[in-house]
C-alpha positions, 0 to 999 in steps of 0.5 A: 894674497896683499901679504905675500907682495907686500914689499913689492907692492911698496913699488906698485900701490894696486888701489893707487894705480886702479885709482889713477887708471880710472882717473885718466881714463874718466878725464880722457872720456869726459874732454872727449864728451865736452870737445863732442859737445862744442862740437856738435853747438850750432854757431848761433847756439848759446852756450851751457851755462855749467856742467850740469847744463852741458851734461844734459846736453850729451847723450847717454853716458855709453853712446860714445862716438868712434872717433872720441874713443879713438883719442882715448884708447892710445892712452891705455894698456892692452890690460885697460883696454880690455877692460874698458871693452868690457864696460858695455856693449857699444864700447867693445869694438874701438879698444880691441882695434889693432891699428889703435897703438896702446900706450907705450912702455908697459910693465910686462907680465911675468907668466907663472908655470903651467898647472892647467892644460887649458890657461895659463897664469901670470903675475901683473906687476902694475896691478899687483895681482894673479891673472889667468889667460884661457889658451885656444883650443888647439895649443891647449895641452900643450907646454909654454916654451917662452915669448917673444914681441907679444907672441907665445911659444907653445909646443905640443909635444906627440914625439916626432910629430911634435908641433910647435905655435906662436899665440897671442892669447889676448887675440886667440891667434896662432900660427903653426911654426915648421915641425920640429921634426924638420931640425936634423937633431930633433930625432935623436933627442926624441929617443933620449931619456932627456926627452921623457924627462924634460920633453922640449924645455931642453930642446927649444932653448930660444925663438925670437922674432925680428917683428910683432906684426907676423904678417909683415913681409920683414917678419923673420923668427931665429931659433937654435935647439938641442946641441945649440950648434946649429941656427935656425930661421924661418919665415910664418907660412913655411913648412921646415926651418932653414939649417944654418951652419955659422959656428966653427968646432967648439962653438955653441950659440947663447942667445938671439936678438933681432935688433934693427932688422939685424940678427945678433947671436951670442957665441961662447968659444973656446978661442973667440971673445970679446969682439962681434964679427963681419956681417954675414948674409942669410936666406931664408923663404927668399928673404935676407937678415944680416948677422953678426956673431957676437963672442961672449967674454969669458970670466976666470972663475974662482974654485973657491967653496963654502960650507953651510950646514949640510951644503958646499957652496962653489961661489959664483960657479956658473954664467947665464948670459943675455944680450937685450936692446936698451929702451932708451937708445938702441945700443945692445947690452950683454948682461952676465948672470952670476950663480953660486952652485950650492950641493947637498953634502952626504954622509960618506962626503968629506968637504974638502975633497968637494972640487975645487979645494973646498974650505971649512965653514967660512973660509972662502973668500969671495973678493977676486973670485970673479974677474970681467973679462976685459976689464982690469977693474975688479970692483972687488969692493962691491962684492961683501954683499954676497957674503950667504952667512950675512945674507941681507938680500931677503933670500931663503935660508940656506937650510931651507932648501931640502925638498921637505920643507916645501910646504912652508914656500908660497905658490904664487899659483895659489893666490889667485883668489884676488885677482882681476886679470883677463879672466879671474881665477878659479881655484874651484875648477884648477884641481883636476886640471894640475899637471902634477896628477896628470897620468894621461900625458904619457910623459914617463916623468918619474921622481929620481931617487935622492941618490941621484947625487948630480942633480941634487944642485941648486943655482942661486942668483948672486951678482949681475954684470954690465958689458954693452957692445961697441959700433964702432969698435966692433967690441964688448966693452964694459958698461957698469950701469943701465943709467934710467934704464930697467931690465927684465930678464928670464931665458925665456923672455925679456925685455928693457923699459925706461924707467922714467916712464914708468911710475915710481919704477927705479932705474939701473935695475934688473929683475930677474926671473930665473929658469933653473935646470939644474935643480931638477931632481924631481917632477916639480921642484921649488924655483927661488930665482926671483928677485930685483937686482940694485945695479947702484948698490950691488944687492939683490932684492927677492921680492917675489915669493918662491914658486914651484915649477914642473921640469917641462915648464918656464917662468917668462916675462911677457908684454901682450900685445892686440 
């Protein structure tokens, strides 16, 4: 286990950080004891002359007011609540308070994909350490679609009659969302080949939600699905989503954000880019949002390949866009996720006849083969280090991505044999719970012969670029740095934190955790896309180890909440 993180824990030292955790925690507790005592000192008393004195003074150690606790707790994670809730008795209520504010700024946890019906697991950055999260009865068998402020989406998927949940685990709540059923395009898709497949992974693309606090009368939840044509709100407690029409022909949405009460939606047109519209006024259960349509910038994308031992390499193929709000202030960022697509070469195929005008081996050139859209500077000096022959970033080896040498990759699942998270592991009781041999879910995945050349691709993280959008212009401008800034991103979840918040958390940084379809050309398959993005020196670290990922579920970066 200390093995498989040993560079990231170089970032997150996990006895230091337990350690200072306690540290805190007994300083907050023992000031809070000593305030009680002077306190509660008649004004004639003498007082304690010494610790020891005092000590003897005070109640048992576990007899600990309300309102001392409740100086304590808004110190702490919802991770170091929980476990103060669990020190004793009498201490189980205050820490697990929602009206108490946990401390601000946590590092999010980053959910690993499903193997049992009943938790899921997911990977505590500040500890260092694998933790399980046991799911509520009804949402169990049912299949992680991402998050969004605190809350999970989980789908349980029975065809049309499919149903999907927002839950916290750390609570147990859950809130049914409308029936998909009630989306125009649900049904057609249901009796797709894709829906056997990939069931709703390939429908539900994104759900985000305007509020953590889904009993709010501001609480509002956006999603698009399947064609991505279309937008969808509604509000907790309806029984259908409202249908929008917002996009012209050619359009389809990229990304949803709530950000100051407004609705920001990514758009990728044909003839649009660039700049962010007029707001428009939407209703939905007699309620009104604002959006803005924000046009994504287009990049000229170079047709230059590479060839590596049995895989031509397009450089910089494909573009995953994000749009997230700055922790520090409120300003919208658009981040461009560069991948080069890699393709298995076959017997009968000649190189350079790959698409594109394929070269020999280490004939391509990758400066100028990708250009920010709107912006003349191509900062072309910054790209040497994506050169896979020199590769330096602590990825893969390229010829290590067949199938076959599977059983050298870590599982990130597998090594929950030291960890304190909500619940600790148990591999004992894991084996029969593995999606993998799960014959009952009637979901007709079947492994695609390797002859299915189309989906023999793997994308592989190669670059990110900064655009951040204009107030005033109405423009995406190009922002080159996140100054103290640290993103998380995933296409299911993420989020920005200040950097000097957080313990020896470097800014201008990206971690990304990658969801990437276009490997699946199996039930499972080996999912490299973790990994630190150095914005200051344009590498890209892959601290995490490899994990393997079913077709149907998601890696998502996640911040509990109470």
């Amino acid at each position: 286990m200390f093995s498989l993180f040993s560079s990231l824990i170089g970032h997150f030292s996990e006895m230091k950080v337990i350690t200072e955790t306690l540290v805190v925690c007994g300083c907050l507790v023992f000031g809070g004891v000593v305030i009680k005592t002077q306190l509660r000192r008649k004004p004639w008393e003498k007082p304690p002359d010494n610790i020891v004195e005092m000590s003897l003074m005070n109640d048992p150690w576990e007899i600990l007011s309300d309102d001392i606790m409740e100086m304590v707790v808004p110190h702490l994670s919802v991770r170091d609540r929980i476990r103060l809730s669990s020190v004793c008795k009498s201490w189980n209520t205050v820490p697990m308070r929602r009206d108490i504010p946990s401390a601000p700024h946590q590092l999010p946890w980053l959910i690993l994909p499903q193997c049992c019906h009943k938790s899921l697991s997911f990977y505590d950055l500040y500890d260092g350490k694998v933790g399980k999260l046991d799911l509520p009865e009804p949402v169990q068998g049912g299949w992680f679609q991402g998050s969004s402020k605190g809350w999970m989406i989980m789908v349980m998927e029975k065809d049309l009659d499919s149903t999907m949940f927002l839950v916290n685990p750390i609570s147990g709540a859950q809130h049914q969302l409308p029936s998909l059923i009630t989306v125009p395009s649900f049904q057609n898709f249901v009796e797709t080949t894709r829906w056997k497949r990939y069931g709703a992974s390939l429908f539900s693309y994104c759900l985000v939600l305007s509020t953590s606090d889904i009993t709010s009368e501001q609480c509002m939840i956006a999603a698009f699905f399947g064609d991505a044509e279309t937008l969808c709100l509604c509000r907790p407690g309806d029984t259908s989503w409202s249908i929008c029409e917002v996009l012209d022909a050619n359009e389809v949405i990229m990304d949803l954000l709530f950000s100051s009460g407004k609705l920001y939606a990514l758009v990728l047109s044909h003839d649009k880019e660039g700049f962010m519209s007029a707001p428009r006024t939407l209703s939905c259960g007699g309620h009104a949002v604002e959006l803005y349509l924000v046009y994504d910038i287009m990049p000229r994308f170079s047709d230059q390949n590479e060839v590596y031992g049995d895989y031509i390499v397009q450089l910089k193929a494909s573009l995953d866009s994000h749009l997230i709000e700055s922790a520090t202030n409120g300003e919208i960022y658009l981040i461009h996720q560069m991948q080069d697509k890699f393709m298995k070469l076959y017997d009968d195929e000649n190189p350079e006849d790959g698409g594109g005008g394929g070269q020999g081996e280490g004939g391509g050139n990758e400066e100028d083969d990708y250009v920010e859209g709107g912006d003349d500077d191509n900062d072309s000096d910054n790209e040497e280090h994506d050169n896979l022959e020199d590769n330096e970033d602590g990825g893969d080896d390229i010829h290590d991505m067949d199938d076959d040498n599977e059983e050298h990759d870590h599982n990130l699942e597998d090594n929950e044999d030291g960890g304190d998270g909500i619940h600790d592991t148990d591999d004992d009781n894991e084996e029969h719970d593995n999606l993998e041999d799960n014959e009952d879910r009637g979901d007709g995945i079947t492994r695609v012969e390797e002859e299915d050349r189309d989906l023999n691709v793997y994308l592989r993280t190669s670059a990110f670029y900064v655009y951040k959008l204009h107030p005033k212009k109405k423009k995406i401008v190009s922002a080159r740095c996140l100054e103290d800034q640290v993103l998380f991103l995933s296409g299911a979840g993420q989020l920005s934190l200040p950097a000097r918040e957080i313990n020896k958390l470097e800014g201008n940084c990206i971690y990304f955790a990658t969801n990437n379809h276009s490997t699946l050309h199996q039930r499972e398959y080996i999912n490299r896309e973790l990994g630190i993005f150095n914005l200051d020196d344009r590498r890209v670290k892959r601290s995490f180890p490899s994990v393997r990922v079913s077709v149907r579920s998601r890696l998502s970066w996640f911040t509990p909440i109470l």
